[in-house]
C-alpha positions in Angstrom: 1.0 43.7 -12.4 3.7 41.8 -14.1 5.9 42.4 -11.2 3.8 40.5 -9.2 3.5 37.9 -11.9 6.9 37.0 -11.6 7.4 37.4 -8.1 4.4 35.2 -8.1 5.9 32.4 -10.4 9.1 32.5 -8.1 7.5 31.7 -5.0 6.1 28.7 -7.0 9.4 27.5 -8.4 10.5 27.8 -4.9 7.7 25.7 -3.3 8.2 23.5 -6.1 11.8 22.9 -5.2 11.2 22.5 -1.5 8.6 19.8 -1.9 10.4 17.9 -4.1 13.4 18.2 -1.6 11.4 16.8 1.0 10.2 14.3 -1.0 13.9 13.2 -2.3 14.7 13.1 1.7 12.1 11.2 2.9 12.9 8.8 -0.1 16.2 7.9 1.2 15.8 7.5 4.6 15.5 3.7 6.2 12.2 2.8 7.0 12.9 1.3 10.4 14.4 5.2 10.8 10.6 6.5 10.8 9.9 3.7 13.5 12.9 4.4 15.7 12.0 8.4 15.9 8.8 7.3 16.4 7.1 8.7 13.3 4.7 8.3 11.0 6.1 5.4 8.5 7.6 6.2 5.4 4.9 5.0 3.1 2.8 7.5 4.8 5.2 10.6 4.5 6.3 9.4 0.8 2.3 9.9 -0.2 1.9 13.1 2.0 5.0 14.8 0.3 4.0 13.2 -3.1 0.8 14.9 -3.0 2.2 18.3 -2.1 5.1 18.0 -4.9 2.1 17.6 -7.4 -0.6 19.8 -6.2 2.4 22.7 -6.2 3.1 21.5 -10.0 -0.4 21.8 -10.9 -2.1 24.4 -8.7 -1.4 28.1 -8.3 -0.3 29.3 -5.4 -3.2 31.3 -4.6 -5.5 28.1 -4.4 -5.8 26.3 -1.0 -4.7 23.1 -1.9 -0.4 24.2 -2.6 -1.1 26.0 1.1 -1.9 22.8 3.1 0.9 21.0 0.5 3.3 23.6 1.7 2.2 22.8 5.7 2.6 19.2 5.3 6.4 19.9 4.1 7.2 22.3 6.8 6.3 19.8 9.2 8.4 17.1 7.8 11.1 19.7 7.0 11.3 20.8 11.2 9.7 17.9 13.0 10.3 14.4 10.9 13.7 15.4 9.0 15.5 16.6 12.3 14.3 13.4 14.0 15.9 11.0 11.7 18.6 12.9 11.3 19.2 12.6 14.7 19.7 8.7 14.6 23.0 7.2 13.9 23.9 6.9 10.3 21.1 9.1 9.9 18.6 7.1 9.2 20.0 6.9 5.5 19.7 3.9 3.5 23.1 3.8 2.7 24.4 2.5 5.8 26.0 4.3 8.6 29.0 6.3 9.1 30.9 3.7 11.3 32.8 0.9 10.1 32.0 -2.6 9.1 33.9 -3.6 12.1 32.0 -1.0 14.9 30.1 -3.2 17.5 27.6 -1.7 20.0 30.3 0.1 21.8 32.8 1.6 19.2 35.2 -0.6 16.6 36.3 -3.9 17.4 39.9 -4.1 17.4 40.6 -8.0 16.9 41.0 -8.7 20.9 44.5 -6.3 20.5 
């Protein structure tokens, strides 16, 4: 029985971890990202994947509530993540990977 104890409080470190990935990703990604992948909006997500980071702190993972948590940050993981990922700069709030200079068509080079 203690093997499955610990195997037990693994797979809830683990979920732990994940969730509160997600949540750190969905935290630094530009809000007009969620719009332009046509998303749910980053409030929503931030609340969905709050929720699921503390029900898996609190719960065990044999109660319903860290399963539908655990759902909720699959989806974002394969269908949200992907998505903004897939915009330029990658939808982080940081800015872009192009220049200060890059118009809507590569770098401006002066008129040169």
């Amino acid at each position: 029985m203690q093997g499955f104890a610990g195997f037990m409080w693994l797979l809830s470190m683990a979920l732990i971890v994940f969730s509160g990935f997600a949540l750190l990703d969905a935290a630094i990604r530009r809000e007009d990202a969620y719009r332009a992948a046509d998303k749910k909006t980053k409030p929503f997500w931030l609340i969905v994947l709050g929720l699921a980071f503390v029900v898996n702190l609190i719960f065990n993972i044999l109660s319903f509530l860290p399963i539908i948590g655990l759902i909720a940050t699959i989806v974002y993981m394969v269908d949200v993540r992907p998505a903004l990922r897939a915009l330029p700069g990658g939808g982080r709030s940081g800015g872009g990977r192009g220049s200060s200079s890059d118009g809507p068509y590569g770098p401006y080079n002066g008129g040169r």
